[in-house]
Every structure is written in C-alpha cells, then in structure tokens.
Backbone of each chain as nested JSON, in Angstrom:
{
  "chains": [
    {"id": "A", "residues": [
      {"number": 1, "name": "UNK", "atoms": {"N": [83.353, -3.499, 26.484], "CA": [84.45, -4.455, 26.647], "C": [84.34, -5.551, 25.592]}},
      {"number": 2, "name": "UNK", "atoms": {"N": [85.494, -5.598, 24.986], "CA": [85.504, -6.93, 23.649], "C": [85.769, -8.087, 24.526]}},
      {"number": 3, "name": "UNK", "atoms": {"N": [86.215, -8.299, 25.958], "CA": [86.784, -9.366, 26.123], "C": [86.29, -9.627, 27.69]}},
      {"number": 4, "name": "UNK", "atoms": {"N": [86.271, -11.062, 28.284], "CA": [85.967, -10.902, 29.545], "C": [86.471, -10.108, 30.796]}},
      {"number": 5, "name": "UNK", "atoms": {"N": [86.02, -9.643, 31.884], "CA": [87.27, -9.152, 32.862], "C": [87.923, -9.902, 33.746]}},
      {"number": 6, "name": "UNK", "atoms": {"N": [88.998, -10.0, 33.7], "CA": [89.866, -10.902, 34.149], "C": [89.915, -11.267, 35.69]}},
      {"number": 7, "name": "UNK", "atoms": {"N": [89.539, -12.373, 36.524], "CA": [89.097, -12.495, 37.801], "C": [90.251, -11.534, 38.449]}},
      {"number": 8, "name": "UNK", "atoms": {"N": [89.646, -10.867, 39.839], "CA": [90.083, -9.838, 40.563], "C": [90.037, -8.371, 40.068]}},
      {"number": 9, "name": "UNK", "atoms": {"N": [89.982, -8.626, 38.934], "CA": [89.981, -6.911, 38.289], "C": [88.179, -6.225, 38.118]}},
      {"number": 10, "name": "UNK", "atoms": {"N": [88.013, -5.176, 38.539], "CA": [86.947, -4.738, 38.564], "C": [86.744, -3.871, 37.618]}},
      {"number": 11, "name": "UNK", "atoms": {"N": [85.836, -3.959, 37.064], "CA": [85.12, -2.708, 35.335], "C": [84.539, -1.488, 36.021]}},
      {"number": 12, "name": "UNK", "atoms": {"N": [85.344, 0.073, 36.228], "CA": [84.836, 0.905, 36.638], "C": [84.467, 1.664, 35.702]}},
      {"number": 13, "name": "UNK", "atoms": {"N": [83.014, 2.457, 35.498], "CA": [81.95, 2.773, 35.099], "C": [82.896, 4.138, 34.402]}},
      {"number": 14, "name": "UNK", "atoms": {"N": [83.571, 5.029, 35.552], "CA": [83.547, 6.482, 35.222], "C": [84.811, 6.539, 35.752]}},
      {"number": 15, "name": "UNK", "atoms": {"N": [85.793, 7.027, 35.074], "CA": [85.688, 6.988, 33.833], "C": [85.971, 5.797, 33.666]}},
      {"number": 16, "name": "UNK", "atoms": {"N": [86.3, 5.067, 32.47], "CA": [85.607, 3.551, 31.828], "C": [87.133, 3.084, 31.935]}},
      {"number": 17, "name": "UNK", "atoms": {"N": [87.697, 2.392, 33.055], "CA": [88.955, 1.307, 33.752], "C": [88.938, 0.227, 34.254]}},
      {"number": 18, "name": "UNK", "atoms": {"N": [89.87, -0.216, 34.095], "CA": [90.334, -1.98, 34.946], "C": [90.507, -1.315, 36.345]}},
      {"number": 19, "name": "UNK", "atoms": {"N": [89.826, -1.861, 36.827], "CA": [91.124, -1.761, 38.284], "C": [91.201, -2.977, 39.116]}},
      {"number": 20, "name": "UNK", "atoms": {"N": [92.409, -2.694, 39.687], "CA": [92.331, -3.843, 40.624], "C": [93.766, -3.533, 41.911]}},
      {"number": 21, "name": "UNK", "atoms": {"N": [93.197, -4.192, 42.841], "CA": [94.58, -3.756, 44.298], "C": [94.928, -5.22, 44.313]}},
      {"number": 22, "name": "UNK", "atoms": {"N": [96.461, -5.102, 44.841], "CA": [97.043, -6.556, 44.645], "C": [98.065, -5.87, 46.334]}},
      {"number": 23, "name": "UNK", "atoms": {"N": [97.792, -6.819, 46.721], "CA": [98.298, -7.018, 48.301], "C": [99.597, -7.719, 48.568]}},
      {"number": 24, "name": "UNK", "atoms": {"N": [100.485, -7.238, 49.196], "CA": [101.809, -8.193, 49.442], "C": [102.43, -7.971, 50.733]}},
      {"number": 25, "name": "UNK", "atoms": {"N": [103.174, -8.993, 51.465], "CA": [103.72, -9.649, 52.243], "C": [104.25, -8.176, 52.911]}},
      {"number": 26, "name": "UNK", "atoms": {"N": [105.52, -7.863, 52.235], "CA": [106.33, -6.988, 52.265], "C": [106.734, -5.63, 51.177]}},
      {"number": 27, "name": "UNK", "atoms": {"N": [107.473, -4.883, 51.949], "CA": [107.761, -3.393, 50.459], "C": [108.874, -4.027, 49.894]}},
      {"number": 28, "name": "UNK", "atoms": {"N": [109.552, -5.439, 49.883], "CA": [110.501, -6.106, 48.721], "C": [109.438, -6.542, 48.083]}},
      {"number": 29, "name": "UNK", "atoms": {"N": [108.165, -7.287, 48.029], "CA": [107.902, -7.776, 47.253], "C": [106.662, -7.071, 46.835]}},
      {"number": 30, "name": "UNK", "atoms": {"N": [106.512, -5.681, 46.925], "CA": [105.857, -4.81, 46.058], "C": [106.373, -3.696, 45.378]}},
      {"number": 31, "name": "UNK", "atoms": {"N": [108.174, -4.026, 45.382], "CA": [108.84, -3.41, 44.969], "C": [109.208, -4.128, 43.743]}},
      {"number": 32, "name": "UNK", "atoms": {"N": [109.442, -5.312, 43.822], "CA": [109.299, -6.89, 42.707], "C": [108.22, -6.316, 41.784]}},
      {"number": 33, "name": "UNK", "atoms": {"N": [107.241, -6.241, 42.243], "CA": [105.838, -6.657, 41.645], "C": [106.204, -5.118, 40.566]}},
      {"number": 34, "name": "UNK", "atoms": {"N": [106.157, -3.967, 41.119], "CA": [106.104, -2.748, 40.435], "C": [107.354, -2.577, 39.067]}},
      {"number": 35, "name": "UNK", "atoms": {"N": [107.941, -3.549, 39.505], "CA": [109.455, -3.663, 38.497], "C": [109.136, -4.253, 37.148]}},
      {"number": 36, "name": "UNK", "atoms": {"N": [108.309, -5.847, 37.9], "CA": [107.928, -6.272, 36.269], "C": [106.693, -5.507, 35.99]}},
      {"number": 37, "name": "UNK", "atoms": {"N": [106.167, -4.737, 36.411], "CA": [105.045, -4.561, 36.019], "C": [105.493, -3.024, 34.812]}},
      {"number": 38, "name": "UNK", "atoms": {"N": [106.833, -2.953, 35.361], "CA": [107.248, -1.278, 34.496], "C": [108.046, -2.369, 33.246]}},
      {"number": 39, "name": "UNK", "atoms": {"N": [108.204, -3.997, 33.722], "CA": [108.833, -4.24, 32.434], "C": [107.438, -4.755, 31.222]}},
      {"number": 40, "name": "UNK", "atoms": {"N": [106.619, -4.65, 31.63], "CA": [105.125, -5.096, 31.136], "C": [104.612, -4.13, 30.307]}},
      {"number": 41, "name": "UNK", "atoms": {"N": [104.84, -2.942, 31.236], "CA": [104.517, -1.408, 30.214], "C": [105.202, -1.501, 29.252]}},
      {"number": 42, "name": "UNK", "atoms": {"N": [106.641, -1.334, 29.084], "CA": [107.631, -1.387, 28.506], "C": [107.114, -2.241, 26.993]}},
      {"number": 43, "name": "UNK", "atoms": {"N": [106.426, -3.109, 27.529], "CA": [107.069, -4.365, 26.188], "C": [105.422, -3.874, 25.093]}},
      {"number": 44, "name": "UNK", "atoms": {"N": [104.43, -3.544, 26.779], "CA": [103.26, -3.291, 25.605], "C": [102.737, -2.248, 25.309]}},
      {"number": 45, "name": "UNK", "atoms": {"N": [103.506, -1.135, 25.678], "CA": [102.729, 0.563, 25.542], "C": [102.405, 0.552, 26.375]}},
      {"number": 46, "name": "UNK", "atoms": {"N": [101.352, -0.449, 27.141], "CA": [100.433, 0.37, 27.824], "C": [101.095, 0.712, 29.179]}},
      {"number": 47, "name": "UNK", "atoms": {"N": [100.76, 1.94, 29.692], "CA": [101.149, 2.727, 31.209], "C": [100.055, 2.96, 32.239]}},
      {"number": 48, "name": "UNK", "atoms": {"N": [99.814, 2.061, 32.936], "CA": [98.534, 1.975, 34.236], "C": [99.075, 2.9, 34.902]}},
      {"number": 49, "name": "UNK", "atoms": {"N": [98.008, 3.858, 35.874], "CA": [97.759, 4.242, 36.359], "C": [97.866, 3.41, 37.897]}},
      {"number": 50, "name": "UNK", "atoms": {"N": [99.24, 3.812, 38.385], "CA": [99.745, 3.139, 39.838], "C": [99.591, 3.869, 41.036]}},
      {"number": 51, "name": "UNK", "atoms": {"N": [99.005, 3.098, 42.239], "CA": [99.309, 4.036, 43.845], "C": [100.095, 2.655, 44.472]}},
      {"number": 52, "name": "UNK", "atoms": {"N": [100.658, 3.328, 45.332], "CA": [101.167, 2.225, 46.259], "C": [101.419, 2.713, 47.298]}},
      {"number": 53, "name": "UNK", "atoms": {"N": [101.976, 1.797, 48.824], "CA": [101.91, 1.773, 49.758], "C": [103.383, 1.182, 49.831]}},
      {"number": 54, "name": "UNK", "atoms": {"N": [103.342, 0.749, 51.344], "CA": [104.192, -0.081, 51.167], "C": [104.214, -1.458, 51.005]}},
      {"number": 55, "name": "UNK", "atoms": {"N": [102.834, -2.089, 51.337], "CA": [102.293, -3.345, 50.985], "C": [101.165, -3.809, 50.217]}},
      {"number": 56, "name": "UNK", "atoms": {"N": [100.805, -2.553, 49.5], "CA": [99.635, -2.744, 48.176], "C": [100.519, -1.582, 46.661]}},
      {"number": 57, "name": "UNK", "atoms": {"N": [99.631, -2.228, 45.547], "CA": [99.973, -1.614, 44.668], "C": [98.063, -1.822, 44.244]}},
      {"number": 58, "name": "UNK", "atoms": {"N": [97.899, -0.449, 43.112], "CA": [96.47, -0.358, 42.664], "C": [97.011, 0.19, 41.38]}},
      {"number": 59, "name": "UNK", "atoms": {"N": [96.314, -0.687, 40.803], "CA": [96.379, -0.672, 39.203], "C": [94.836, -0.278, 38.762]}},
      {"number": 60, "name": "UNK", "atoms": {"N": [95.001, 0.889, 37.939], "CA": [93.807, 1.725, 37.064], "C": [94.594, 1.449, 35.627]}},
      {"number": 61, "name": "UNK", "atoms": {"N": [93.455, 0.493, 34.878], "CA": [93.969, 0.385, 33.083], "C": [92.794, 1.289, 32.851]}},
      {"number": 62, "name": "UNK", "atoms": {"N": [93.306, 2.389, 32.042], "CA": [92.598, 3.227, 31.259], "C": [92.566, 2.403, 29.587]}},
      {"number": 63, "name": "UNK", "atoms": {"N": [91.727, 2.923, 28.773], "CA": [91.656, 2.142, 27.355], "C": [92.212, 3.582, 26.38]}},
      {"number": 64, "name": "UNK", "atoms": {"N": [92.907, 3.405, 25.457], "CA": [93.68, 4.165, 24.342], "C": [92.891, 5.246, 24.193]}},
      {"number": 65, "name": "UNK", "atoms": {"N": [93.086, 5.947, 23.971], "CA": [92.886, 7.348, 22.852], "C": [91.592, 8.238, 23.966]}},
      {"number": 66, "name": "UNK", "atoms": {"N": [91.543, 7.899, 24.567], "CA": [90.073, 8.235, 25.45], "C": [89.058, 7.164, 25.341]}},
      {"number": 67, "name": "UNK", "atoms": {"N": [89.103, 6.108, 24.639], "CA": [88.294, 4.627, 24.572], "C": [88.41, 4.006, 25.597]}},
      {"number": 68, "name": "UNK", "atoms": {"N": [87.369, 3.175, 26.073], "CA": [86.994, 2.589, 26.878], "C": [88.507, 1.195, 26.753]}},
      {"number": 69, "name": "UNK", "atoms": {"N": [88.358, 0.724, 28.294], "CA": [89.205, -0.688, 28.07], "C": [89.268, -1.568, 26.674]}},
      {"number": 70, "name": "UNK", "atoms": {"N": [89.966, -2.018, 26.059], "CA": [89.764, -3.033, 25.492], "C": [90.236, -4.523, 25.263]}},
      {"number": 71, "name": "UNK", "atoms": {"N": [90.638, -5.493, 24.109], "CA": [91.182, -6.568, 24.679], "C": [92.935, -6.392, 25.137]}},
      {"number": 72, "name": "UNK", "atoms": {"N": [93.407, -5.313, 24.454], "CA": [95.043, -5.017, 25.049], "C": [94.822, -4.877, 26.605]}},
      {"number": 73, "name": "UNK", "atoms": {"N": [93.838, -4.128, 26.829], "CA": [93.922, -3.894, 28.773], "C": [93.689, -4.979, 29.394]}},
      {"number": 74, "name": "UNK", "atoms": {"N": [92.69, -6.264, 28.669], "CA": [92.149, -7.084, 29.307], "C": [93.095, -7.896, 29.524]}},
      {"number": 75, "name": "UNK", "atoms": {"N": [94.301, -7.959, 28.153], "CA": [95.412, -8.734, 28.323], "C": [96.177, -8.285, 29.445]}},
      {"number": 76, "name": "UNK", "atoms": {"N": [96.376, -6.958, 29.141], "CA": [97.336, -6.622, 30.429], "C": [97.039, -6.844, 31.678]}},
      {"number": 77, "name": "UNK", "atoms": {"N": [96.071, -7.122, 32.093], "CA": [95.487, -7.316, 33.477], "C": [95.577, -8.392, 33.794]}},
      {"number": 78, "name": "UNK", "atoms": {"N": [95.423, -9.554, 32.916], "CA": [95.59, -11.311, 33.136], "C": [96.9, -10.938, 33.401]}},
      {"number": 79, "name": "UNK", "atoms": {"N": [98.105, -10.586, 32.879], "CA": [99.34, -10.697, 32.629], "C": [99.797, -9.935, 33.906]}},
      {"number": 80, "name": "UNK", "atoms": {"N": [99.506, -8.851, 34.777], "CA": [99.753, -8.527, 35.944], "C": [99.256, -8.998, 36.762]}},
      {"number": 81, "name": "UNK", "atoms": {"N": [98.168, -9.889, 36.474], "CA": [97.902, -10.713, 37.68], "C": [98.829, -12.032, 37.871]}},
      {"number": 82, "name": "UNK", "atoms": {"N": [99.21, -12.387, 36.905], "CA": [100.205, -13.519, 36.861], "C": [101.921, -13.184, 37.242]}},
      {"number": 83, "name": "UNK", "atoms": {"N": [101.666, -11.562, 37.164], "CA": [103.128, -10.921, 37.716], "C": [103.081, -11.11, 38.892]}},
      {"number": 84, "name": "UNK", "atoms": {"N": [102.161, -10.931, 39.896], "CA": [101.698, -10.539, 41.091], "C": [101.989, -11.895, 42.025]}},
      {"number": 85, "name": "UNK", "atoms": {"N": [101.827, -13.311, 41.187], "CA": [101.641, -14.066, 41.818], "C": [103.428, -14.48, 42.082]}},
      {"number": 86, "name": "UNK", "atoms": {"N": [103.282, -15.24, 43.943], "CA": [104.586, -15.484, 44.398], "C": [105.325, -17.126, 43.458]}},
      {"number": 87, "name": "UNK", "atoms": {"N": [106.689, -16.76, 43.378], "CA": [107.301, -17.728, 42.757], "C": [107.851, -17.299, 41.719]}}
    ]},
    {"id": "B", "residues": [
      {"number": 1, "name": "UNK", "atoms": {"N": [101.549, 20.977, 63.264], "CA": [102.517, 20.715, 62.494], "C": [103.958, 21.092, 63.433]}},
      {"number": 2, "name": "UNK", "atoms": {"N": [105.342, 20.863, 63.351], "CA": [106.15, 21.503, 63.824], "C": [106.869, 21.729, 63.424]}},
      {"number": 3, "name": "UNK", "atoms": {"N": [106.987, 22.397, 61.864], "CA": [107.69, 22.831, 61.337], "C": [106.889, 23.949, 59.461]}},
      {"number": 4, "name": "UNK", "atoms": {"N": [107.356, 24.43, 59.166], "CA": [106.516, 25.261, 58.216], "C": [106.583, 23.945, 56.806]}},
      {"number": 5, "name": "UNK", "atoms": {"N": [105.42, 24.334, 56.263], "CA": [105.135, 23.305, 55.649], "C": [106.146, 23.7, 54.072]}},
      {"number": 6, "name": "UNK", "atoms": {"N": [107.12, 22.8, 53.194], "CA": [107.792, 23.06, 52.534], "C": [107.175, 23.564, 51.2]}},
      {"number": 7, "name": "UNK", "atoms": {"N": [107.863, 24.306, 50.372], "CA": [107.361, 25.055, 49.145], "C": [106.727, 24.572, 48.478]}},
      {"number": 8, "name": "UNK", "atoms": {"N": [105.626, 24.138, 47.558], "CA": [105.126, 23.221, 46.547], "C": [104.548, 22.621, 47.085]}},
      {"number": 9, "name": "UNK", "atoms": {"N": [104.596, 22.227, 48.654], "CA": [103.398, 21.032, 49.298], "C": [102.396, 21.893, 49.839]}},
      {"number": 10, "name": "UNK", "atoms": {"N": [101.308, 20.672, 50.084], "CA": [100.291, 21.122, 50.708], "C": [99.448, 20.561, 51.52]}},
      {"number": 11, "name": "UNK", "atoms": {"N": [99.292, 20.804, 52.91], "CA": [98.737, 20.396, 54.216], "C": [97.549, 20.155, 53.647]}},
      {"number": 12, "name": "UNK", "atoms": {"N": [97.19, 18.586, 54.21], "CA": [96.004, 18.442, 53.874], "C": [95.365, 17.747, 55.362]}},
      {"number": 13, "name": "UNK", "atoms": {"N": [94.128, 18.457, 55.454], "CA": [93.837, 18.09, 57.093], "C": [93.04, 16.686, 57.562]}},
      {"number": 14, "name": "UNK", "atoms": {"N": [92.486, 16.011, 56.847], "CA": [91.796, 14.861, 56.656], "C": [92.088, 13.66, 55.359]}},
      {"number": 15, "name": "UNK", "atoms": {"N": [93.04, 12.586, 55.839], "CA": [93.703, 12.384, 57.189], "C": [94.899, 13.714, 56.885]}},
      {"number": 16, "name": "UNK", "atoms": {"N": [95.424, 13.698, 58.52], "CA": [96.336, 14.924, 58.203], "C": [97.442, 14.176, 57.448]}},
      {"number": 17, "name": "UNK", "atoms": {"N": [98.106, 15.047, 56.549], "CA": [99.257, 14.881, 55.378], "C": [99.583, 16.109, 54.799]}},
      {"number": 18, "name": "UNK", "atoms": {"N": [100.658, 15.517, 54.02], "CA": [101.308, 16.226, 53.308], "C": [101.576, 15.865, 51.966]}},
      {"number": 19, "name": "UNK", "atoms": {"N": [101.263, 16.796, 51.162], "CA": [100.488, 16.627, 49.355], "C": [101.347, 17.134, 48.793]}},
      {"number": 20, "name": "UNK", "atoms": {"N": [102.317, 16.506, 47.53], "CA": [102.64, 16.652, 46.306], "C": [102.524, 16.614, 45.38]}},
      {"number": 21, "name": "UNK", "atoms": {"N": [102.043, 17.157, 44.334], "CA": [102.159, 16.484, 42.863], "C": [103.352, 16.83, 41.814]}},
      {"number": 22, "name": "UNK", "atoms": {"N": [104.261, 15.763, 41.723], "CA": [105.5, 16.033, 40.303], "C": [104.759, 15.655, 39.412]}},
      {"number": 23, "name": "UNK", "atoms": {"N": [105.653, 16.824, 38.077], "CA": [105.137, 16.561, 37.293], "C": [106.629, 16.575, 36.474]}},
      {"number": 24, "name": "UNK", "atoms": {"N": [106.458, 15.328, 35.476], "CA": [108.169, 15.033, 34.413], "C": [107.752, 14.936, 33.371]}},
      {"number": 25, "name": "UNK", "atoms": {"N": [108.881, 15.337, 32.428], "CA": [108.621, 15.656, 31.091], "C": [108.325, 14.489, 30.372]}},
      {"number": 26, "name": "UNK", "atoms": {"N": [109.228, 12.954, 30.984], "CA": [109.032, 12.222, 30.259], "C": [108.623, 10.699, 31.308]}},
      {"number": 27, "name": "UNK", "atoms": {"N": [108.808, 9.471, 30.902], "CA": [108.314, 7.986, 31.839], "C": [109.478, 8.36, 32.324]}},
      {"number": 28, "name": "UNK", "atoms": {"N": [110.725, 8.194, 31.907], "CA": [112.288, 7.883, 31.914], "C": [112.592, 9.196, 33.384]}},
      {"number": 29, "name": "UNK", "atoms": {"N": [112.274, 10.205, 33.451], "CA": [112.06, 11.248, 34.37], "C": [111.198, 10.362, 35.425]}},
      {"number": 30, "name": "UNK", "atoms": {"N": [110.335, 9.995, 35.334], "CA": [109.1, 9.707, 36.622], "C": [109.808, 8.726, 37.03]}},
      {"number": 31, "name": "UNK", "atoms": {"N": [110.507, 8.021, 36.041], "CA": [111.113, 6.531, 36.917], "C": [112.039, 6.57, 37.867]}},
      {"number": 32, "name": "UNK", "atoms": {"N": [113.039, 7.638, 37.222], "CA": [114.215, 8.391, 38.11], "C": [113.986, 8.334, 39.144]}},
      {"number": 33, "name": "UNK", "atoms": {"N": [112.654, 9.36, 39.525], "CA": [112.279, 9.676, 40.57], "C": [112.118, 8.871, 41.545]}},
      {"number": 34, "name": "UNK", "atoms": {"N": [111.178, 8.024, 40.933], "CA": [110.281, 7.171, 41.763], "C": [111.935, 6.059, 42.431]}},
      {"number": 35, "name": "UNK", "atoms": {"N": [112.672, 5.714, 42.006], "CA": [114.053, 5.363, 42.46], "C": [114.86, 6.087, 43.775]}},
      {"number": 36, "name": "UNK", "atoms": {"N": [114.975, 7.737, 43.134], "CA": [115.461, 7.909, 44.331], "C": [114.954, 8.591, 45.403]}},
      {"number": 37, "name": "UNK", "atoms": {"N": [113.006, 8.26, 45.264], "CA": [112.3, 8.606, 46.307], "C": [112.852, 7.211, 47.133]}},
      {"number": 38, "name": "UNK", "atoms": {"N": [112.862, 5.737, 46.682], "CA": [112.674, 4.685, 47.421], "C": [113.679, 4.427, 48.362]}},
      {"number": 39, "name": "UNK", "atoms": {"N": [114.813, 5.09, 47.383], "CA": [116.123, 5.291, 48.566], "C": [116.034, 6.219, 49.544]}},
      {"number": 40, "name": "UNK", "atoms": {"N": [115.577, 7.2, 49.762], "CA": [115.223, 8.332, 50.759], "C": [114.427, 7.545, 51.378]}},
      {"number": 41, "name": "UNK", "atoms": {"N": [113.134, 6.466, 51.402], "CA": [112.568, 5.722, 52.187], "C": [113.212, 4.93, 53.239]}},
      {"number": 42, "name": "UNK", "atoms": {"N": [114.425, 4.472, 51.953], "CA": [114.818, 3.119, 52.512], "C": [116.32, 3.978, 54.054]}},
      {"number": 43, "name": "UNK", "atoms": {"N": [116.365, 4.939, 53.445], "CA": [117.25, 6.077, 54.523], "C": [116.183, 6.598, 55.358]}},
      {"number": 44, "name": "UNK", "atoms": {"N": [115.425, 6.977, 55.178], "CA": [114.739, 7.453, 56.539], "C": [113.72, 6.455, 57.594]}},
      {"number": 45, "name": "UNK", "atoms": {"N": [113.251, 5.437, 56.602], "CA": [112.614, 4.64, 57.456], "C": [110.725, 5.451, 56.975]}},
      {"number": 46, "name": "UNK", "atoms": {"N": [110.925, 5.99, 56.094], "CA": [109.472, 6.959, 56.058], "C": [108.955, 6.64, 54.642]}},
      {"number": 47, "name": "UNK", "atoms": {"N": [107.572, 6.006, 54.581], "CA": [107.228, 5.603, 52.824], "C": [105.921, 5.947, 52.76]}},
      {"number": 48, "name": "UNK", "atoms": {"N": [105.55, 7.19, 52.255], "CA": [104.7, 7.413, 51.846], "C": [103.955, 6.707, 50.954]}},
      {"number": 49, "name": "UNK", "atoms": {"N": [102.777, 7.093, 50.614], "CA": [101.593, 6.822, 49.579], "C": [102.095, 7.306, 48.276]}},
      {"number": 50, "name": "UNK", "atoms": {"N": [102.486, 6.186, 47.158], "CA": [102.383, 7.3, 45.953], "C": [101.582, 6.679, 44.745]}},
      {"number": 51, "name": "UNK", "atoms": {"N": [101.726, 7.508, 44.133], "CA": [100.82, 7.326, 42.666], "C": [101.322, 7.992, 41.773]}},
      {"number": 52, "name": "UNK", "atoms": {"N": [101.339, 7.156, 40.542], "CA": [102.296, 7.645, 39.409], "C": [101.767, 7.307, 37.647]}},
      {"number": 53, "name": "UNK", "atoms": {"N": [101.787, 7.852, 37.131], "CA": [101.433, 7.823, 35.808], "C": [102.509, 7.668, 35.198]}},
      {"number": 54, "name": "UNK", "atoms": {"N": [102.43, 8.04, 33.765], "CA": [104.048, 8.416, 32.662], "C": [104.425, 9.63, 32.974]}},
      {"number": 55, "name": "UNK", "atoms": {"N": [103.722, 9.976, 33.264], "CA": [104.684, 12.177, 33.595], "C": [104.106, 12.483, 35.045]}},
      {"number": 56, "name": "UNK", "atoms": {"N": [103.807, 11.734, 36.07], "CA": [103.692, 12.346, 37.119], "C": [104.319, 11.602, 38.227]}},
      {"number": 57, "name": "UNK", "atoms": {"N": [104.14, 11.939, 39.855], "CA": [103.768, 11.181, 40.896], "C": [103.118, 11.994, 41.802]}},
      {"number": 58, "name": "UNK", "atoms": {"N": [102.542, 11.682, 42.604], "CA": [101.627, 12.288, 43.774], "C": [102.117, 11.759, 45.05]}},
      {"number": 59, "name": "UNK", "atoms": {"N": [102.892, 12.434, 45.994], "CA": [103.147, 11.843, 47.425], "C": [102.209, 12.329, 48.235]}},
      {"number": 60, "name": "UNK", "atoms": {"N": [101.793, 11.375, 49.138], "CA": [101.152, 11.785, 50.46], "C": [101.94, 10.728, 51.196]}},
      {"number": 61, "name": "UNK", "atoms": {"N": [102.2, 12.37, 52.404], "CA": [103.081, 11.788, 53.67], "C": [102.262, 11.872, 54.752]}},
      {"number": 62, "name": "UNK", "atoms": {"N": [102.161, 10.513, 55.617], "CA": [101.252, 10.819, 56.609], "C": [102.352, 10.696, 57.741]}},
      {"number": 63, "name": "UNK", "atoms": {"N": [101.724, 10.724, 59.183], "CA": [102.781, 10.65, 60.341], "C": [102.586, 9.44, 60.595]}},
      {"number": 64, "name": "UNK", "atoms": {"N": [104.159, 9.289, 61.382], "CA": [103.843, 7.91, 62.329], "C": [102.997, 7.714, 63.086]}},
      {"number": 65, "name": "UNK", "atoms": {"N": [102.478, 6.629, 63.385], "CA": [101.622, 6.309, 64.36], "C": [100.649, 6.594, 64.546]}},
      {"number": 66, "name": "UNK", "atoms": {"N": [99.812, 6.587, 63.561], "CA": [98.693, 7.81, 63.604], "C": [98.554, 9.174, 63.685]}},
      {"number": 67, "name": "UNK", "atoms": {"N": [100.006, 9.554, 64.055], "CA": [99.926, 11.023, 64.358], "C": [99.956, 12.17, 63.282]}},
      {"number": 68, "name": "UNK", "atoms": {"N": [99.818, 13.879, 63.378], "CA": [99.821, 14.378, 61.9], "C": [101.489, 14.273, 61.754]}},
      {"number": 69, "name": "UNK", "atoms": {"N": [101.755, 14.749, 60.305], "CA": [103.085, 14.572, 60.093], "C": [103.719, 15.565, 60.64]}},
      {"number": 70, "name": "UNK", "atoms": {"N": [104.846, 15.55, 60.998], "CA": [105.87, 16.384, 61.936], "C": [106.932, 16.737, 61.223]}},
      {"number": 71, "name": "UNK", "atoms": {"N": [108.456, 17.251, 61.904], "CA": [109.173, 17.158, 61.457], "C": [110.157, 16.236, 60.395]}},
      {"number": 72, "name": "UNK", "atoms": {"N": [109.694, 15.235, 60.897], "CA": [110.41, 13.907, 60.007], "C": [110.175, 13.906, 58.675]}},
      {"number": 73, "name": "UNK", "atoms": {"N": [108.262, 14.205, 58.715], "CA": [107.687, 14.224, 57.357], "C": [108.141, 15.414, 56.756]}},
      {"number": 74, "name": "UNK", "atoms": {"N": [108.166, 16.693, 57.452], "CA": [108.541, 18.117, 56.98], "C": [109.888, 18.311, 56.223]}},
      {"number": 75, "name": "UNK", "atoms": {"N": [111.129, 17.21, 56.542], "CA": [112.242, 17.27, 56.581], "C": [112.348, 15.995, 54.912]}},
      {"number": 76, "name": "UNK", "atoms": {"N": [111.866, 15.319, 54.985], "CA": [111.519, 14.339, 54.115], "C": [110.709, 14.757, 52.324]}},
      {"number": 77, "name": "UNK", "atoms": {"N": [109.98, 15.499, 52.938], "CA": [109.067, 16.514, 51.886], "C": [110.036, 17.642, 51.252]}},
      {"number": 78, "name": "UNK", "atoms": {"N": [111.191, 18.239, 52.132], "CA": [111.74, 18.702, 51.474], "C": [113.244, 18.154, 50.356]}},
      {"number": 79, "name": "UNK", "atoms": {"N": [113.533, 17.015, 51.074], "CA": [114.681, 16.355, 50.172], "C": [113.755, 15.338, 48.718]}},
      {"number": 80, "name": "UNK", "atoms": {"N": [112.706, 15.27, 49.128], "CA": [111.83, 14.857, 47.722], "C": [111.898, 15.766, 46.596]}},
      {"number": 81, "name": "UNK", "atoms": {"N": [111.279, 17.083, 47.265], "CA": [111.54, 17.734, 46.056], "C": [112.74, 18.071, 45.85]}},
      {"number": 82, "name": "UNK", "atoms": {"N": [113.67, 18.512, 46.468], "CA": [114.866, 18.476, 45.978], "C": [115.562, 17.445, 45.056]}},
      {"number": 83, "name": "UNK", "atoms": {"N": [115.014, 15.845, 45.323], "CA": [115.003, 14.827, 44.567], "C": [115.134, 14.87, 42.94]}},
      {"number": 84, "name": "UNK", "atoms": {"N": [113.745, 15.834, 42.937], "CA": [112.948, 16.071, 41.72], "C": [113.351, 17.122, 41.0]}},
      {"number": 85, "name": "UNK", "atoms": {"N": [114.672, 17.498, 41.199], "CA": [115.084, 18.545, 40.363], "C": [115.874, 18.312, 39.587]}},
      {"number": 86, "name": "UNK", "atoms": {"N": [115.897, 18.756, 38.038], "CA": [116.991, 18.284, 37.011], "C": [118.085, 18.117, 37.315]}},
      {"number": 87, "name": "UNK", "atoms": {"N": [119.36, 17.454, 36.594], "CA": [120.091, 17.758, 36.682], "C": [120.778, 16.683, 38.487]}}
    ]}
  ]
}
C-alpha cells in the first residue's frame, strides 16, 4: 500500500482489497448510496466489487491489472466513505 | 421447496436459498439489470442478496421469515431471469 487505509476500510490479505460494509437506515438510502457510488466508478474507472442487502452495501476495491490496492483505491475509499455519509 | 426449482438456479441448502449468477457483456448491461431487478423488488415486496461486478450479478433468494424459499421466491427467480434477457 502507497497510502494510508482509510478509517473503516479494512486491508484484506488474499486476495490483496479494500473492504469495507457501510450500514443504512433504509433500502432508499442504500439505494442513494449505490447510485453515487456507480457515479464514482463512472468518473474514476474504478468498479468495486458490490453485495447488498437491503440495508448494507460491501465494498471489495481490488487494485489494477492484478496489483495490489493502491493510492487510486485508497482515494476511492475516502471518497465512498464520504458518499455514505447522511446529508 | 414448493415448487421446482427454475432453470439456471440453484438450491442451495445452508442457509436454504436460491443461487444465481448473470453474467453481461457489458457495465451498461449489469446496470440494466440491476434496475429492473429493484423494480420486481419494489413489486413483490421480495429483495434478495446481490452482488455485482462490471459483467456480473449473483442473487441469493432467501425465504421469509426464516423460512426456506417457497413459491414466492420460486416465482420471483423466474421473472429475474426472464429480466435478464436481451432485448
């Protein structure tokens, strides 16, 4: 990892990902959350690896080419965590 | 179960469910999907587990209430994939 991991997101070993589960109220507002988060892909390439429920979403950042995370994932992960948050 | 389990899925006994994996040619395909799976949710009252990449999704349907999935889910599993067909 070039960069720190971003609080809530966890560094999994095997294969080498961000992850992190982000919890919500309701399926409107993890339906919100999954929207910007496809407008997030959109703007930066990158495409996480999503499960959801109806009141969680789990985000797996894989790193490019078969490479481990790097600072693009680390960004992306600050930046969905700041999606995530209400308001 | 009370009903035969639909073409392409697959009974899975722990927890009991019902297993899909789509697979789309492109994001723009998976997104489709993932749209007018949410409306079939938002019509049946039934929201599975999913997980989705750029070319896939994975449903697991469990039953209400703890119970295994039944008809509802059986009936549900089949307008998904029907969902998922070109065109």
């Amino acid at each position: 990892m070039t960069a720190s991991v971003p609080e809530g997101w966890r560094e999994v070993p095997t294969p080498p990902s961000l992850f992190r589960r982000f919890q919500f109220d309701s399926y409107r507002d993890t339906r919100a959350f999954l929207e910007r988060l496809a407008g997030l892909s959109q703007e930066t390439g990158l495409y996480p690896d999503l499960g959801f429920g109806t009141t969680h979403v789990n985000v797996t950042l894989y790193g490019q080419a078969g490479q481990a995370p790097g600072a693009d994932e680390v960004d992306f992960a600050s930046r969905a965590s700041a999606l995530a948050m209400p308001g």
